[in-house]
C-alpha positions in Angstrom: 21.7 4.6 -8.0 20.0 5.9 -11.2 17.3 8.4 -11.1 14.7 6.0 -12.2 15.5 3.6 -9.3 15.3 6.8 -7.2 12.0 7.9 -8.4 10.4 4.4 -7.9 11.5 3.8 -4.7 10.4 7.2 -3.5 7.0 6.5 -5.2 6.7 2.8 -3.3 7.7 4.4 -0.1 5.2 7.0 -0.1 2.2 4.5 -1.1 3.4 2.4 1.6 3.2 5.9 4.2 -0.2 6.3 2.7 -1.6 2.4 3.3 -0.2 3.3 7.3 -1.7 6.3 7.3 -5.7 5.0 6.1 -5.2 2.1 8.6 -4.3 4.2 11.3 -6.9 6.8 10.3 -9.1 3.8 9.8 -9.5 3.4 14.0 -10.4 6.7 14.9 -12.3 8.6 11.6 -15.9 7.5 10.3 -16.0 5.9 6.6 -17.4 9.2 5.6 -14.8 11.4 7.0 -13.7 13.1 3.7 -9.8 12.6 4.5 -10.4 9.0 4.6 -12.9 8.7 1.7 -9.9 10.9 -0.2 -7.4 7.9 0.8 -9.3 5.2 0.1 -9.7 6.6 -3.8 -5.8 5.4 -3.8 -5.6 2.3 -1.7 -8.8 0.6 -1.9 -8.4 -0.5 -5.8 -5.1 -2.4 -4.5 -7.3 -4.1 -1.4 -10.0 -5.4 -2.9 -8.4 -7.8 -4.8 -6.5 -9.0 -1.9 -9.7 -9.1 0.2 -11.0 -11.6 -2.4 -8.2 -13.5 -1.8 -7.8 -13.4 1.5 -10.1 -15.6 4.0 -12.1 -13.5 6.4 -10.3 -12.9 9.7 -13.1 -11.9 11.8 -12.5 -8.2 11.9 -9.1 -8.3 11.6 -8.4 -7.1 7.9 -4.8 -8.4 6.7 -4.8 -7.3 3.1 -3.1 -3.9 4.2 -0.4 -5.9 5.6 -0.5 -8.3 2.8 -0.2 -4.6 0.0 2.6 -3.6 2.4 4.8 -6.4 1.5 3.8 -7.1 -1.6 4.9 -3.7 -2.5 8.4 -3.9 -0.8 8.8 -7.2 -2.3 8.3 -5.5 -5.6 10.1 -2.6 -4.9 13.3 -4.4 -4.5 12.5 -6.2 -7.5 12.4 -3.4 -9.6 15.5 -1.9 -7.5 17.9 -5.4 -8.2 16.8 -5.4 -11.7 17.4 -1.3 -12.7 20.7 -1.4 -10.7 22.0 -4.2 -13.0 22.3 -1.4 -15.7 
């Protein structure tokens, strides 16, 4: 596997630790708890556009669910097509 493939599957996997992490953080921390206000710098500009999207669900939110696989959907995109060089 070629560094690059390496480096972007490392990068996905982390974002994807991080989305976990703000949901989970989501249940027990305030909106203004400053660990949470620091995640949501990173994930929120990937929600919103899926929220759009997305019909409300009461107060179930999908659209981490929905980032979560549309990132490993990408990531082994990206992975098929750099290990076919």
């Amino acid at each position: 596997m070629s560094w690059l493939a390496l480096a972007i599957d490392w990068v996905i996997r982390l974002y994807l630790f991080i989305v976990l992490v703000y949901v989970v953080l989501g249940y027990f921390l305030s909106p203004w708890h400053p660990v949470r206000q620091t995640l949501a710098r990173f994930i929120e500009p990937l929600l919103a556009p899926i929220r759009k999207i997305l019909p409300a669900a009461g107060p179930v939110d999908f659209s981490p669910v929905v980032l979560m696989l549309a990132l490993l959907v990408f990531n082994q995109i990206v992975q098929g097509f750099l290990l076919m060089f």
